[in-house]
C-alpha positions as CSV (number, residue, x, y, z in Angstrom):
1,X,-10.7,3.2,3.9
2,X,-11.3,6.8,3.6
3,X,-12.2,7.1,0.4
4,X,-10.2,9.0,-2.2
5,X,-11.2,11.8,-0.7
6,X,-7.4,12.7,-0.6
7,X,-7.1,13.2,-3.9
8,X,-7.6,17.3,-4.1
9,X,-5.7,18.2,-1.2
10,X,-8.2,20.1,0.9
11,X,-11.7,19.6,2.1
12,X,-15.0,20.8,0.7
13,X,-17.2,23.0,2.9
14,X,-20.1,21.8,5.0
15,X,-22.0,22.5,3.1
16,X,-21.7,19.6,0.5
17,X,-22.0,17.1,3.2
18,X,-25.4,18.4,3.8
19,X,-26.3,18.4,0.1
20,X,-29.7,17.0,-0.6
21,X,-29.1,13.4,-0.5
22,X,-31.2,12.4,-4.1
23,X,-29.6,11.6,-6.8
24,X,-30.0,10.3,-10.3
25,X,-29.5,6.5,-10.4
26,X,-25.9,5.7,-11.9
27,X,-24.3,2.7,-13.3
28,X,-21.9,1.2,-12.1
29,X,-17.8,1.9,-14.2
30,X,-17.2,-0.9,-16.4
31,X,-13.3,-2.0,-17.1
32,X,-12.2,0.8,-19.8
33,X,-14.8,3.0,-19.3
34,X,-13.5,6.9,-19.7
35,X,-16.6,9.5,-18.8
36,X,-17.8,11.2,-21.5
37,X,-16.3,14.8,-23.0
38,X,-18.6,17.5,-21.3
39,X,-20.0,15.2,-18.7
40,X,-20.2,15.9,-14.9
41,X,-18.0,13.1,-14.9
42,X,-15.6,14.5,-17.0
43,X,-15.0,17.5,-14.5
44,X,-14.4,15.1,-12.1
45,X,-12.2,13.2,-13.1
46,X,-10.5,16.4,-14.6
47,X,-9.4,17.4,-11.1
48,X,-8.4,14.0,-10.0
49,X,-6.0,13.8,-13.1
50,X,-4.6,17.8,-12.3
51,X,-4.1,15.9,-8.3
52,X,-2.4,12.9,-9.3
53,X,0.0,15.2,-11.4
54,X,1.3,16.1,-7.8
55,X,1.2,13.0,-6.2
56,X,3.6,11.5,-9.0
57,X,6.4,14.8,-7.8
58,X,5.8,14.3,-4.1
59,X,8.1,13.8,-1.9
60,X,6.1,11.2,0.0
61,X,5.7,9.4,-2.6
62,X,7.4,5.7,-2.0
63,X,9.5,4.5,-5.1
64,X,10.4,1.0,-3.4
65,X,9.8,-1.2,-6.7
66,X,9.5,-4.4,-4.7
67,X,6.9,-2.8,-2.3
68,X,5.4,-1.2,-5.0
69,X,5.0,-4.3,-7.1
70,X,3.4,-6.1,-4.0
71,X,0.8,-3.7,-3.1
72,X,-0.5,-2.9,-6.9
73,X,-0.5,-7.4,-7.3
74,X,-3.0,-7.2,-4.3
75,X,-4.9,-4.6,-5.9
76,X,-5.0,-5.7,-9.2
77,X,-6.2,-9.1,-7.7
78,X,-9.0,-7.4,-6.2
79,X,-10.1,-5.5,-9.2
80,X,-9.4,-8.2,-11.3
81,X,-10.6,-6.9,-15.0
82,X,-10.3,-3.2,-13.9
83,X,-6.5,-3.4,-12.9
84,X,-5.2,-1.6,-16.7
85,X,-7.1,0.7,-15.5
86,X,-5.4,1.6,-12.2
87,X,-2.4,3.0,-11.2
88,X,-1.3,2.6,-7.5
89,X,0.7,5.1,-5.4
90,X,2.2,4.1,-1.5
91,X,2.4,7.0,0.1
92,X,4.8,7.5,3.1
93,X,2.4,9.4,5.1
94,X,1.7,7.5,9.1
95,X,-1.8,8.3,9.3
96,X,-4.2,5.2,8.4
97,X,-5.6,5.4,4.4
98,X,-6.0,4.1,1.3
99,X,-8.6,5.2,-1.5
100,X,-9.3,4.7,-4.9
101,X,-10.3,7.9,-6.9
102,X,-12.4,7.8,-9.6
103,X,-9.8,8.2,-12.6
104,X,-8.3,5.0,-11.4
105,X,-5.7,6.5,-8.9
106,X,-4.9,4.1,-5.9
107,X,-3.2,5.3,-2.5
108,X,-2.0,3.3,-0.1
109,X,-0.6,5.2,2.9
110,X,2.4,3.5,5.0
111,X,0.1,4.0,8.3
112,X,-2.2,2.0,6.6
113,X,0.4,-0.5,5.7
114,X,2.1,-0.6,9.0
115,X,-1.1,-1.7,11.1
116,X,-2.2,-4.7,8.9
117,X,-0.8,-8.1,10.1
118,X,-1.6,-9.7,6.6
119,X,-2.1,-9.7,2.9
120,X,-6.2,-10.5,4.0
121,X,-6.6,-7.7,5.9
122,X,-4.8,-5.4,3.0
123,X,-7.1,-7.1,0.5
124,X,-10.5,-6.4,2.1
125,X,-9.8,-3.0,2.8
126,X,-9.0,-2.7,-1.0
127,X,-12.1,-4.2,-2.0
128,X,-13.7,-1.9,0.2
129,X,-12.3,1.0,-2.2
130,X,-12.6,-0.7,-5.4
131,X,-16.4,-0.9,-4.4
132,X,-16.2,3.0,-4.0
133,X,-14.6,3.4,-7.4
134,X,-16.5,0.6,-9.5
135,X,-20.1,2.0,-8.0
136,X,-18.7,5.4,-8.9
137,X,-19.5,6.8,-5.5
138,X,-17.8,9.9,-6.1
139,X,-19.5,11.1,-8.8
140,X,-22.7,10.2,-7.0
141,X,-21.6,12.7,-4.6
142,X,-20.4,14.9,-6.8
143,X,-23.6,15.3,-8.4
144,X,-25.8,15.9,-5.5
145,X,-22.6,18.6,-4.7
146,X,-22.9,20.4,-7.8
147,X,-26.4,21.7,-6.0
148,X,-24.0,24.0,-3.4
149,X,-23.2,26.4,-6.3
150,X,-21.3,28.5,-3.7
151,X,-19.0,25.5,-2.0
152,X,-18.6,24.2,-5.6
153,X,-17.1,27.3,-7.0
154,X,-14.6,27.7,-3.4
155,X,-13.7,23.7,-4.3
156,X,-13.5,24.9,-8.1
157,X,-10.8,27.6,-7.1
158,X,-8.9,25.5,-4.9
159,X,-8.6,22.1,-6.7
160,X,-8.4,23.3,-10.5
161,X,-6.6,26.2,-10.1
162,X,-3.8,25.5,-8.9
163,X,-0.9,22.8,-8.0
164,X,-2.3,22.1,-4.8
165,X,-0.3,19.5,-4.3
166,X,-1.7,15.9,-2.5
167,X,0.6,15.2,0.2
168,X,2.2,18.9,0.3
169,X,1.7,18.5,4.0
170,X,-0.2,16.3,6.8
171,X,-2.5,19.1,7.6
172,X,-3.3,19.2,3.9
173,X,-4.4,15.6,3.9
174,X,-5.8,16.0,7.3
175,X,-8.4,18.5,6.2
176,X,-9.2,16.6,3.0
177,X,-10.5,13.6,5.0
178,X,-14.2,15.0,5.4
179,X,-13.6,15.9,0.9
180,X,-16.2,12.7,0.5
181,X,-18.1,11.8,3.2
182,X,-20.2,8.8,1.6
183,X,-23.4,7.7,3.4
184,X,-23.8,5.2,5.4
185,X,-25.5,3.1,2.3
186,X,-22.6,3.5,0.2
187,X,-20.2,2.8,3.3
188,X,-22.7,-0.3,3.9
189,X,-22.6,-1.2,0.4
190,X,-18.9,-1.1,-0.6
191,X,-18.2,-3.1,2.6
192,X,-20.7,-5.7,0.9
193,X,-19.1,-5.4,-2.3
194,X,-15.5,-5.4,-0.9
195,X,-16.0,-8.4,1.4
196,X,-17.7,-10.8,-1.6
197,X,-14.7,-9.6,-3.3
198,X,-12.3,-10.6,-1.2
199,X,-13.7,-14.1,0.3
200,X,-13.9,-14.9,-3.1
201,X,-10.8,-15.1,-3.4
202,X,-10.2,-17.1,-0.6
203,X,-8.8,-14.3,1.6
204,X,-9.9,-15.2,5.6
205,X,-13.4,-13.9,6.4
206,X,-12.5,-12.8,9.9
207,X,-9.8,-9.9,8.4
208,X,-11.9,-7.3,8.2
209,X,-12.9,-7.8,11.8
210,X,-9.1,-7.6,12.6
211,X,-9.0,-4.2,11.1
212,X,-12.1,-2.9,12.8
213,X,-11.2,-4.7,16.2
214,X,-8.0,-2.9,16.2
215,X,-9.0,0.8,14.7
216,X,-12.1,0.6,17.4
217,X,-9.0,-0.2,20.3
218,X,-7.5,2.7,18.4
219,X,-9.9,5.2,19.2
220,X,-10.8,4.3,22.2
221,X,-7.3,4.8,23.2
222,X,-7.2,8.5,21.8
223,X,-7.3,11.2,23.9
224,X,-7.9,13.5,21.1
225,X,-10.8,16.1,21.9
226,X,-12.2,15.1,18.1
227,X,-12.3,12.1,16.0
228,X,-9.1,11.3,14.2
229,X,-9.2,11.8,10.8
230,X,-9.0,8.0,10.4
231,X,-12.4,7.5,11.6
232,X,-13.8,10.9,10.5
233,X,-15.2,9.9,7.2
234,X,-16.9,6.9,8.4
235,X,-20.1,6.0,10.2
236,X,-19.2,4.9,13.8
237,X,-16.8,2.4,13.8
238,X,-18.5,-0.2,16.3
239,X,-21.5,0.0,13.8
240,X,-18.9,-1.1,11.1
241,X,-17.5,-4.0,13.5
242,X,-20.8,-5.3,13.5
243,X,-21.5,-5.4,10.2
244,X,-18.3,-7.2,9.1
245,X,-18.8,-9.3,12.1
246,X,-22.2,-10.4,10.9
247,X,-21.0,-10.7,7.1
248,X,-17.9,-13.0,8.3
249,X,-20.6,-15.5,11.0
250,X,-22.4,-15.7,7.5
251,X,-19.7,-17.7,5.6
252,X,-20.2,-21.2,5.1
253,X,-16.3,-23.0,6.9
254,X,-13.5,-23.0,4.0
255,X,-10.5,-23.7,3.7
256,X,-9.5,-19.7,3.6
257,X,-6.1,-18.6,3.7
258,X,-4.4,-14.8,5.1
259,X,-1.1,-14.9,3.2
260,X,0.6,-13.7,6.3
261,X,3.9,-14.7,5.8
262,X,4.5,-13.0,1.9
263,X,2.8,-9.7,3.7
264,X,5.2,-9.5,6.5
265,X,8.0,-10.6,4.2
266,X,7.3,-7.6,1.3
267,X,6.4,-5.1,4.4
268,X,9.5,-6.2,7.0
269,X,12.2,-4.0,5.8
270,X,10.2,-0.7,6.2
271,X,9.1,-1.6,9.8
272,X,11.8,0.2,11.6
273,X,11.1,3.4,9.1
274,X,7.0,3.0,9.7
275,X,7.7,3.1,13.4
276,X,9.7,6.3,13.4
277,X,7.1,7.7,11.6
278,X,4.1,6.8,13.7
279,X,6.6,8.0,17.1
280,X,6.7,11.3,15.1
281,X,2.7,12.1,15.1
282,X,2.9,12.1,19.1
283,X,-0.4,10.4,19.7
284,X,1.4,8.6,22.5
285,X,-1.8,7.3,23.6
286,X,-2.9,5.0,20.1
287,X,0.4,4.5,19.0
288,X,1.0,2.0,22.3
289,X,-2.3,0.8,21.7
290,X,-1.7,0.0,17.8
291,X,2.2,-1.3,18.7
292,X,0.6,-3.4,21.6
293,X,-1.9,-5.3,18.9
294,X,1.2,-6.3,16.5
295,X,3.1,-7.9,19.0
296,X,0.4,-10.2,19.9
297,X,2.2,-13.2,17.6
298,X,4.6,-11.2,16.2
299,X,7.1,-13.2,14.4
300,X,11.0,-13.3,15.8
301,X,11.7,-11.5,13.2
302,X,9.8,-8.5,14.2
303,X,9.2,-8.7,18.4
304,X,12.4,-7.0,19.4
305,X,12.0,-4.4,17.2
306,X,8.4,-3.8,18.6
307,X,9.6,-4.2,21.9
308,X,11.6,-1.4,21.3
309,X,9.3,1.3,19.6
310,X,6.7,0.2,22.3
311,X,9.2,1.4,24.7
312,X,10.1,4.5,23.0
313,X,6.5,5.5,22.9
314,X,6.2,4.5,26.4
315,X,8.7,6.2,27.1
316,X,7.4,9.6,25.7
317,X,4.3,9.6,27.3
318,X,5.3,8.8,30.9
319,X,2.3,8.3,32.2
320,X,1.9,5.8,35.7
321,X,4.8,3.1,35.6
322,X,5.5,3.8,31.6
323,X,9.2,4.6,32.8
324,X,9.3,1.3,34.5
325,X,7.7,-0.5,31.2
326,X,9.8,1.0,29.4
327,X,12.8,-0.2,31.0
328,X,11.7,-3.6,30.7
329,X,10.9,-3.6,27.1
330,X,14.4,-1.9,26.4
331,X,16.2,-4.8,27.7
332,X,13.7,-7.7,26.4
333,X,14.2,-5.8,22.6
334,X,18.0,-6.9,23.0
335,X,17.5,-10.6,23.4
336,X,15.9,-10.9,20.0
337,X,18.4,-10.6,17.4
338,X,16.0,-7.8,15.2
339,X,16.6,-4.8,18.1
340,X,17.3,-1.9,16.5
341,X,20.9,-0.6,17.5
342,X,18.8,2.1,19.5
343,X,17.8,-0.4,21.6
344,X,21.3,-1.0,23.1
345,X,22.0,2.7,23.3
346,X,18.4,2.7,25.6
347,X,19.1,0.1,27.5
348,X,22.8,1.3,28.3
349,X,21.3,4.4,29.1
350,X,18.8,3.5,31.5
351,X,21.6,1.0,33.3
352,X,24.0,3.8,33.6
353,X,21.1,5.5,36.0
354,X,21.1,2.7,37.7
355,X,24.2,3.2,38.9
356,X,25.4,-0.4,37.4
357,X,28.6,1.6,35.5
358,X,30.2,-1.7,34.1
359,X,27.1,-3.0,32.1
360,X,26.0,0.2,31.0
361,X,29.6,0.8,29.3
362,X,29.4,-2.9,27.6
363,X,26.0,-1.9,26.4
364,X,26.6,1.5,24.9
365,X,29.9,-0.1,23.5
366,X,27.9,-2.7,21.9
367,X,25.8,0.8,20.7
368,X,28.6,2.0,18.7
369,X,29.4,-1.8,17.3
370,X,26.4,-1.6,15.9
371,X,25.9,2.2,14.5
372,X,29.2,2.9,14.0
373,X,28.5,6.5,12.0
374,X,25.7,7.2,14.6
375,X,25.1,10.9,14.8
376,X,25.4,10.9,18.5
377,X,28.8,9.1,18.4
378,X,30.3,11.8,20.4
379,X,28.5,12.2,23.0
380,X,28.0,8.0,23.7
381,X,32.3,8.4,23.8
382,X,31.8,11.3,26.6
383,X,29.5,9.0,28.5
384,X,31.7,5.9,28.1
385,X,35.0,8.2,29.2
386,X,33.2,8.5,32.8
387,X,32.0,5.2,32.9
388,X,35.0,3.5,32.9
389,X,37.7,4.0,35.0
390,X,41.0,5.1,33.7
391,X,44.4,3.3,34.2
């Protein structure tokens, strides 16, 4: 939802996003359009074609072609005639994104990917974009930034001169969050845009409230001293729940549909992998709140393996009775035949401090059944040689 803001790998100064807020009225990009030679266009999307040279070489970059195919079909239904003219990125990067710049460059970021529950959700928050792109937002803002001279020639430096490369690092795309900070009528107005879009295609009404609903738990759950950079480009968030909220009250009943079951299905095998990631940011605090809100009706396909990275995260923050939660959640995970072979080794673990020596051996046993080249191989076997007794 940030909008391809990403795209140059570091942020403008502040002094662009208190650049005088006129600007010249600007049509909106038709399918096929290229800006002109010379034009302040031009330079734009100059930079955004030197960016996207790195993002094609980065090592985030996802290469899945079944993923791929899955996320560029949503986004091509969204833009419909415009989709030639896109090319989409997934970028494995846990923090929640997706843009679309204005040379037709579409990232989707895993984190992104990770917290939607289905293909509706997805879809409105690429209309949202493709609203960004088609109004040419950018280059609205890139005109009235052309008035900082000085911040202009620092961005100049830093974005066209030299290989800075998109997702070279997460403090990299950290700091370009605040790049584009569109105003509240262009946030108001792509959401407009984005939502006809999508409810037009049938997609369910009540997804962009899901996103919102779950982003606003999100941040109140943050014990950050700042705003996340998820929310940092936006106008307040509760002001954005109510607007989708008001837009989705206004649709006549329908017979609307979420596509839950292909989303889960093209997104299930990089759960595990999504997980990990998120544990690794070590914002204890929203990742249990965000893992709390997908297993509300997870499918059994998916519950013990959120049992288990809810533990984990649990686990690592230790706060109150977290241990205690924890422990619990480790040994629901290994009823549900989706537990990650962690889970066993957890669950071992925590009966072995128990004291109960017997199932803690059958667990960590059933460990090794399951992860038989597991990295820590040799020091479950030292475990296991004082759990059980010797003849």
């Amino acid at each position: 939802m940030r909008s391809v803001v990403g795209l140059c790998g570091l942020a403008l100064s502040a002094t662009l996003a208190t650049a005088s807020s006129a600007a010249p009225a600007i049509t909106p990009l038709q399918p096929g359009e290229q800006p002109a030679p010379g034009s302040t266009e031009s330079e734009l999307w100059y930079g955004m074609d030197q960016a996207e040279k790195d993002i094609k070489t980065s090592p985030y970059l996802v290469h899945d072609p079944a993923l791929n195919d899955y996320v560029r079909g949503v986004a091509c239904a969204v833009a419909r005639d415009y989709c030639k003219d896109l090319r989409v990125y997934v970028v494995d990067v846990p923090d929640f994104n997706a843009s679309m710049a204005p040379n037709g460059a579409v990232l989707v970021f895993t984190g992104a990917l990770l917290r939607f529950r289905d293909e509706a959700e997805l879809a409105m928050v690429l209309g949202h974009e493709f609203a960004h792109y088609q109004q040419r937002h950018s280059l609205q803002f890139w005109v009235k930034a052309k008035h900082a001279s000085a911040a202009l020639a620092t961005f100049s430096v830093l974005t066209f001169g030299g290989g800075v490369g998109l997702v070279g690092s997460l403090a990299q795309l950290a700091g370009a969050a605040s790049m584009f900070r569109f105003s509240r009528q262009f946030e108001t107005q792509a959401d407009r845009i984005g939502f006809d879009i999508a409810t037009g295609l049938g997609y369910d009404p009540q997804a962009g409230v899901r996103v919102w609903s779950c982003l606003l738990r999100e941040e109140k759950a943050s014990k950050a001293p700042k705003p996340s950079p998820i929310f940092a480009s936006h106008p307040k968030t509760e002001e954005r729940l109510a607007d989708v909220r008001t837009a989705a009250a206004a649709v006549p009943p329908g017979n609307y549909h979420d596509d839950k079951a292909r989303y889960l299905a093209a997104t299930r095998p990089f759960l595990g992998h999504w997980l990990d990631q998120e544990l690794s940011r070590r914002t204890f605090d929203t990742t249990v709140q965000m893992i709390s809100d997908l297993r509300e009706g997870a499918s059994d396909d998916r519950i013990g393996t959120l049992d288990f990275y809810l533990a984990e995260a649990l686990r690592h923050r230790g706060k109150g009775d977290d241990k205690t939660r924890a422990s619990q959640l480790y040994a629901e995970a290994i009823t549900h035949p989706d537990a990650p072979a962690q889970a066993w080794r957890e669950f071992g673990m925590q009966l072995r401090s128990d004291g109960k020596s017997v199932a803690s051996a059958d667990a960590l046993h059933h460990y090794l059944q399951l992860s038989p080249q597991a990295g820590d191989r040799a020091f479950i076997e030292k475990y296991l040689s004082e759990l059980e007794p010797r003849p």
